[in-house]
N, C-alpha and C positions, 0 to 999 in steps of 0.2 A: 148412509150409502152402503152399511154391510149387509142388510136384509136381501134374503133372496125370492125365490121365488115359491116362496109355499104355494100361494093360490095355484099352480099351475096343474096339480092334480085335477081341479076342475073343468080344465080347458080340454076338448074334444080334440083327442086324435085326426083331424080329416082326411075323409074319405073321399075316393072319388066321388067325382056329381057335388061335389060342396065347393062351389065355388064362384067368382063372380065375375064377367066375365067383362074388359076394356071398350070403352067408345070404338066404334067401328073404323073410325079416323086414327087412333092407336094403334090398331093392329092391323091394319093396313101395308102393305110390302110399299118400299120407297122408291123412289126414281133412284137408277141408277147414277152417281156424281158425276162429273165431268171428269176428263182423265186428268187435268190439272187446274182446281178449281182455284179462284183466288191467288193463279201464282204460284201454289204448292206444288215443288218438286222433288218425287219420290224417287230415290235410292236405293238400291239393295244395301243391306245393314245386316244381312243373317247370322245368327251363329250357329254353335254345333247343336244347342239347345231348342234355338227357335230359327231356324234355317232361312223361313219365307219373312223373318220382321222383313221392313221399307221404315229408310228415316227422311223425316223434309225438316227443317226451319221455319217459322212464321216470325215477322217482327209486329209489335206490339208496342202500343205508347206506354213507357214508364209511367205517366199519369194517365189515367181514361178521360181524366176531364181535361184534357189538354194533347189531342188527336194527333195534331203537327207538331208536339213537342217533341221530346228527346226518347228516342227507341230501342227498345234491347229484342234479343231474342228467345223462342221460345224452343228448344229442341219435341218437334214429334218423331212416333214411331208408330210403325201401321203392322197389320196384318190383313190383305186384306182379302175381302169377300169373294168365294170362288161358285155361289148356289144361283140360280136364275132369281129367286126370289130373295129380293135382300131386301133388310131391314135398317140401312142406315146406319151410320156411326154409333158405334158403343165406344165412350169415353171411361178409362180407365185409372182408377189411383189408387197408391198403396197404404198410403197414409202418412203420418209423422208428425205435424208439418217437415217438408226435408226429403222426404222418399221421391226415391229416382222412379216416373214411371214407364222408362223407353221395354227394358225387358220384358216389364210386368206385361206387355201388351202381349208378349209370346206367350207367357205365361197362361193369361186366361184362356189365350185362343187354341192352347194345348190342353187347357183342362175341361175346357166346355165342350161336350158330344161333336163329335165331327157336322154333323149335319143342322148343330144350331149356329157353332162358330161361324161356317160357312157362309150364315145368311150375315153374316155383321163384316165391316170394316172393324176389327179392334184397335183402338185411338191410343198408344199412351204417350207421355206426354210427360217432362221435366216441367216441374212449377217454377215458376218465374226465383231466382237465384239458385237455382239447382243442376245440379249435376253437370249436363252440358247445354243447358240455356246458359247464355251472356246477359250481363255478368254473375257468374259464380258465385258466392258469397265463400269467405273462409275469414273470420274473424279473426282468429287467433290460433294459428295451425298447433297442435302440441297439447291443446290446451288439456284434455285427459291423460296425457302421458303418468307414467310409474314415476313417483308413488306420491298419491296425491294425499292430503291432512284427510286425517279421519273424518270420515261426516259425523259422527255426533260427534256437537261440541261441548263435548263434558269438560273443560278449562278455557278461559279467556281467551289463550293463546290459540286454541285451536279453532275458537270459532272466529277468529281476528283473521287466523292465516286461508279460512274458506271465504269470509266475507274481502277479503282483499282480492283472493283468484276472481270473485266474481263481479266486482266493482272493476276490474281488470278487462275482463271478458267484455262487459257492456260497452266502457269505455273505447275498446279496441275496436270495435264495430261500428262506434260512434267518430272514430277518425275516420276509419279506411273507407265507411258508405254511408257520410252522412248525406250525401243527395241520392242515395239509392234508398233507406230505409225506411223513410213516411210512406214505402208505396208495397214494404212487404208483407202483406197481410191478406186474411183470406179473402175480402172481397174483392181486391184487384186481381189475384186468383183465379175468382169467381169473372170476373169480367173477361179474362185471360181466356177465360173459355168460352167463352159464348163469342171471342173472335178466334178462338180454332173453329168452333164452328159454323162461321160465317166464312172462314177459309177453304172449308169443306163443302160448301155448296147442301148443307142442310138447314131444311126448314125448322127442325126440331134434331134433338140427341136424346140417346141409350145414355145412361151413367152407371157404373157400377164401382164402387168406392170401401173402401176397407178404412176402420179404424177413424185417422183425420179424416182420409176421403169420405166419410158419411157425413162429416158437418161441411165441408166442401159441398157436398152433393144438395144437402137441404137450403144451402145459403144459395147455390145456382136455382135450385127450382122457387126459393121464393123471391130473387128477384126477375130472371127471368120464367116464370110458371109456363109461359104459353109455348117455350121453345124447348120442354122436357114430354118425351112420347115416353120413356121407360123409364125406374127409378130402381135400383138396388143398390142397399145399406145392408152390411154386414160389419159385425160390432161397430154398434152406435153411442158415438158422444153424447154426455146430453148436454143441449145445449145451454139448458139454463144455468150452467155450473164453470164457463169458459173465461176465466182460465184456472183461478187460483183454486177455486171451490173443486174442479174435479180433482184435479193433482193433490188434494187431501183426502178426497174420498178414494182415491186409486190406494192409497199407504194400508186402507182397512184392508181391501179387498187381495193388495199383493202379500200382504202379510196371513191372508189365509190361503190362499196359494203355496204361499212355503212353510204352510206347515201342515198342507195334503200331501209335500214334497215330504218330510219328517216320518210321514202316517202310511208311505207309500216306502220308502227306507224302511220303515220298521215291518211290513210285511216280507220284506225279502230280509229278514236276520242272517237267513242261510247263506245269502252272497257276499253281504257287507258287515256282517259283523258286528253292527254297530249296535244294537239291542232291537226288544220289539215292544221299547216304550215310546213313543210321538214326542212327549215331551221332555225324557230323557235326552233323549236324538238332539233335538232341538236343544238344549243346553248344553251338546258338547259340540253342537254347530259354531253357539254363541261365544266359545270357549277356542275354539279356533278361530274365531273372529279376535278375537283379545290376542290370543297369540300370535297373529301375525298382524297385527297393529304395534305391537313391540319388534317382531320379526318378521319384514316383508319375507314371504316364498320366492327364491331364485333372484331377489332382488326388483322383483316388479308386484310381488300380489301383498299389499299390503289392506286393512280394513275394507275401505273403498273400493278397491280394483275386488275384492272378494265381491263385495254387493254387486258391481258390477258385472261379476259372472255366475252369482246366482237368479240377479233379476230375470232374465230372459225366461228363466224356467219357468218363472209365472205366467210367462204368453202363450209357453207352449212346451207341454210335456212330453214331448219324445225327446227334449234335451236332459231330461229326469235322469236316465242309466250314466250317463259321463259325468253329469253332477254328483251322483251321488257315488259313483267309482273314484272321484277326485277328491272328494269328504272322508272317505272310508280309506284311501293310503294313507291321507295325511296323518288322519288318528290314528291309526291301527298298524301304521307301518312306519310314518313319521317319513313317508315317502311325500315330495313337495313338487315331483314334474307334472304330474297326472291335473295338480292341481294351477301348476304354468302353460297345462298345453290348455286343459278348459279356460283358460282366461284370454288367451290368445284366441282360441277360437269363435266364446262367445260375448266376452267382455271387453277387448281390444278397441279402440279405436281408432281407425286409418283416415288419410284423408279426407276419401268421400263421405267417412262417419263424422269431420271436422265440420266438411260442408254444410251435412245433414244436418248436424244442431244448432251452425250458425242462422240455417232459416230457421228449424225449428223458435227457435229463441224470440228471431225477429218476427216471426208471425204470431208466435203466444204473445210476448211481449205489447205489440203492438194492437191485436185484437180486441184487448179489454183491457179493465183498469187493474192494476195489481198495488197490494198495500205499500208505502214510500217508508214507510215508519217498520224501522228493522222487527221493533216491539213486538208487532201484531204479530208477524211470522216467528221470533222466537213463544210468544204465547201458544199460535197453533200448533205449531209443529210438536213443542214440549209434550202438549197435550193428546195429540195424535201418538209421538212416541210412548207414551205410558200405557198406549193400551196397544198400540200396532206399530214393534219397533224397527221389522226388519229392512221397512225400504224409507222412514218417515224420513231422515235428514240426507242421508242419499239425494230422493224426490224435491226435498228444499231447497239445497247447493243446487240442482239438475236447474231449477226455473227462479234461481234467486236474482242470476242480471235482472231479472223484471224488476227490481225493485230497485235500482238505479239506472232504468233504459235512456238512452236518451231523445228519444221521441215519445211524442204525447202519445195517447191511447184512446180507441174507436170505440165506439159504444157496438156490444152485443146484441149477433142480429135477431129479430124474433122472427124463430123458421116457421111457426104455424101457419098454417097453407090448405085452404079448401078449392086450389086450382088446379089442384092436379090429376091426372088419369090415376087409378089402382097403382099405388108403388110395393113394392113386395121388402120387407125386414129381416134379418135373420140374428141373434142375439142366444150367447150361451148364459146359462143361469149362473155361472161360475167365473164370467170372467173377470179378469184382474184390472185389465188397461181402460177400458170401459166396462163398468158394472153395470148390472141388469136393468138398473135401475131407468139407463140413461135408453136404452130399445122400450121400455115401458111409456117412456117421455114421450119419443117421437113417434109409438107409434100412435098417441093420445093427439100429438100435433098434427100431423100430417092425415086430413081427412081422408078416407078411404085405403089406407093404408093396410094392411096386412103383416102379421109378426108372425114369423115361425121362431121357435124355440129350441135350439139344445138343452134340454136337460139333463143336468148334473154335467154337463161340460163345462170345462176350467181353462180353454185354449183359447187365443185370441186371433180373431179372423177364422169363422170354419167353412164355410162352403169353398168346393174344390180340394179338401183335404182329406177325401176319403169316406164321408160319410155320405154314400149314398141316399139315403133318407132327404138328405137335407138339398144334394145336388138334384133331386127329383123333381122338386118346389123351382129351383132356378132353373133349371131346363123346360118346364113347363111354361113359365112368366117369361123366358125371351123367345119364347117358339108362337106363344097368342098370345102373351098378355095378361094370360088368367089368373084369378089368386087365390086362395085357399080364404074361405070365410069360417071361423068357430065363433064359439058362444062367449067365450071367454076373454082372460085378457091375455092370450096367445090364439092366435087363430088355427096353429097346428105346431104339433109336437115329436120331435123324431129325439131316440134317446142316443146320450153322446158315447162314442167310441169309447172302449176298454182303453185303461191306463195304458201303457207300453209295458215289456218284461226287460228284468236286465238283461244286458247287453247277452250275445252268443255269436256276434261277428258284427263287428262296427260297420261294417254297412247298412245293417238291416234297420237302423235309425236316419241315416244323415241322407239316403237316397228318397225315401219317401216324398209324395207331392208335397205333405205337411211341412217337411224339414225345407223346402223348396221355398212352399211359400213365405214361411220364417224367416226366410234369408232375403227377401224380395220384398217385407212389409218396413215402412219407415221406422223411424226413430219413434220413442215411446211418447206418447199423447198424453 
């Protein structure tokens, strides 16, 4: 899983005129919906951010195969089409499993060129136990509170008192919804959706999907193929690896993330102080990690809650400068707020984050089978930490209920698919959450598919984050449909954004669409 992408010096930049262009039926503009299709009634919902969202309700059977059974609801949220030519619902998600996608709808529809958004309805949409769909899931509220056992478990005790919180966890989930849980998984997800959009009054839907939402996205188009006109995946799952398999291949990839973070601190000496050797850095990272596993910071950052507020940095680098300004007091000044406010800001977990990983959980858990024998997972993990230690038992605790869930587990779907119109890919060579490896997968599955590339970017989810290059490909694919074809195994290559500089007014980080989108992507996959 840690190989990148050498070959991709080979792949053709494209050019215009290089491209291939959607079945006439595809790019075809849509009948306008009905103003209340199926019963859907829209609301104003605006905020200061996204002013024009619209929210409705949809109810939905708990079980698909059982219609007249027992039904919960689905929270939507619209933006909707204001161009004469419209194109139909575009279905929106942030990923996780767990991410809320009601905002995200404003989101895209504020980052997409005025005159593409226009043409779409943007759909987003709470997955079934989230946010404000009914019912909610929240397992075990607290359950990341300060200060949790250190995740490696270098003594009996310590890995007795992680395996208990998560035997805990499962359990807790398995009281509060045991007739909610058989059904929280991504194909009833997947079914979830294709009756929004029979509630919508379309023949066919737009998807565009971040993160989870791209294995979301592949499992709609391969069971329903005939009711998918547009397809966009940006970092993609692979799916052959769901669940356990990726979640160790993520440990290689986030562990070379944080030590571009180490490499990236040692080029600014001048600001932090901290040298300008990577792996120096890196061992008095490590060393503050020991030290505040004997001494929580302010009483909340202790081992764990640290991992927890350096992870993020692996998704996305403009959190770099406040990380490494909270690493560089602590050392160097022995100063411990810098390093309590970065954890509250990006390690914290609130409610809606309890929410989040209660589905998270029940959807990984549930999708595929995970090992029952503690063994196997003390074997992998040991083994993963000995070469990639920064997030390997973090990432084990994170999805270890699986290994005492209590509901059985679905077999993984095979998304290979030759029904589809041209779907368009986007995948950085660097990333952490989903490595390269897994856009290489699906673009191999997914017949006629098209992959653009970041290279040498390290950030997770990037169109709409500023890189023109890459937002060119997406503005073009929902404007006709068209797709970039190369020779290679990227079809086009646009190179990734410059790192960030330390800080020089804490704005100039946390306002960006990137920092935006960060805050608006699910829980880690």
């Amino acid at each position: 899983m840690r190989k990148r992408a050498a070959v991709l010096c080979g792949a053709a930049v494209v050019v215009a005129g290089t491209f291939t262009a959607v079945p006439a039926d595809a790019s075809a503009p849509q009948s306008a919906p009905p103003a209340s299709a199926a019963g859907l009634t829209w609301k104003k919902c605006g905020t200061a951010d996204y002013p024009t969202l619209q929210c409705a309700s949809l109810k939905v059977p708990l079980d698909h195969a059982n219609p007249r059974g027992r039904q919960i609801t689905l929270a939507l949220s619209r933006v909707p089409h204001t161009a004469k030519k419209y194109q139909g619902p575009l279905l929106v998600n942030p990923g996780g499993p767990g991410g809320s996608g009601l905002t995200f709808a404003g989101f895209i529809a504020s980052g997409l060129p005025k005159a593409v958004a226009a043409q779409y309805d943007v759909i987003g949409f709470d997955p079934r136990g989230v946010g404000a769909s009914k019912p909610a899931l929240n397992c075990k509220p607290g359950y990341f509170n300060p200060v949790r056992p250190d995740s490696v478990p270098s003594t009996p005790a310590i890995e007795k008192a992680n395996l208990e919180r998560a035997k805990s966890f499962a359990a807790a989930c398995g009281r509060k919804y045991a007739s909610v849980l058989p059904y929280i998984d991504t194909i009833s997800a997947v079914q979830d959706m294709d009756s929004i959009r029979r509630a919508l009054g379309a023949k066919r839907i737009n998807y565009f999907g971040y993160s989870y939402g791209t294995y979301l996205g592949t499992v709609y188009a391969k069971l329903f193929p005939h009711q998918v006109r547009r397809l966009v995946l940006d970092s993609i799952v692979d799916p052959t690896g769901v669940w356990y398999d990726d979640n160790l291949g993520q440990d290689y990839a986030f562990n070379d993330r944080h030590r571009a973070l180490m490499a990236w601190i040692a080029k600014y000496d001048a600001t932090y102080k901290l040298g300008t050797d990577p792996e120096k850095i890196e061992a008095k990272w490590y060393a503050m990690r020991a030290a505040l596993a004997k001494k929580p910071a302010g009483g909340k950052v202790g081992a764990s809650e640290l991992e927890d507020t350096y992870i993020p940095g692996g998704y996305y680098n403009g959190y770099w400068p406040y990380l490494a300004e909270a690493f560089a007091a602590y050392v160097n000044s022995k100063n411990a707020d810098p390093l309590v406010e970065a954890y509250e800001n990006f390690g914290a977990v609130d409610a809606s984050g309890d929410n989040g990983y209660s589905i998270y959980a029940s959807v990984q858990c549930r999708d595929a089978s995970w090992p029952r024998d503690w063994r196997q997972w003390q074997k992998d993990n040991w083994a993963v930490y000995e070469k990639a230690p920064f997030m390997a038992w973090s990432n084990a605790w994170y999805n270890a209920p699986c290994a005492f869930w209590p509901t059985g587990s679905l077999k993984p779907v095979n998304i290979a698919n030759g029904k589809l119109p041209p779907t368009l890919l986007f995948q950085a060579t660097n990333d952490a959450a989903t490595p390269y490896e897994g856009g290489v997968t699906v673009h191999r599955l997914l017949a006629g598919s098209s992959l653009v590339v970041e290279e040498g970017g390290g950030n997770h989810g990037i169109t709409l984050s500023g890189n023109t290059c890459l937002d060119k490909y997406l503005a073009a694919y929902l404007t006709d449909g068209k797709v970039p074809r190369g020779g290679g195994e990227a079809d086009a290559v646009c190179k990734a954004l410059p790192d960030p500089k330390p800080l020089t007014a804490k704005a100039a980080s946390t306002s960006s669409r990137g920092a935006a989108l960060h805050r608006l992507l699910g829980a880690r996959s």
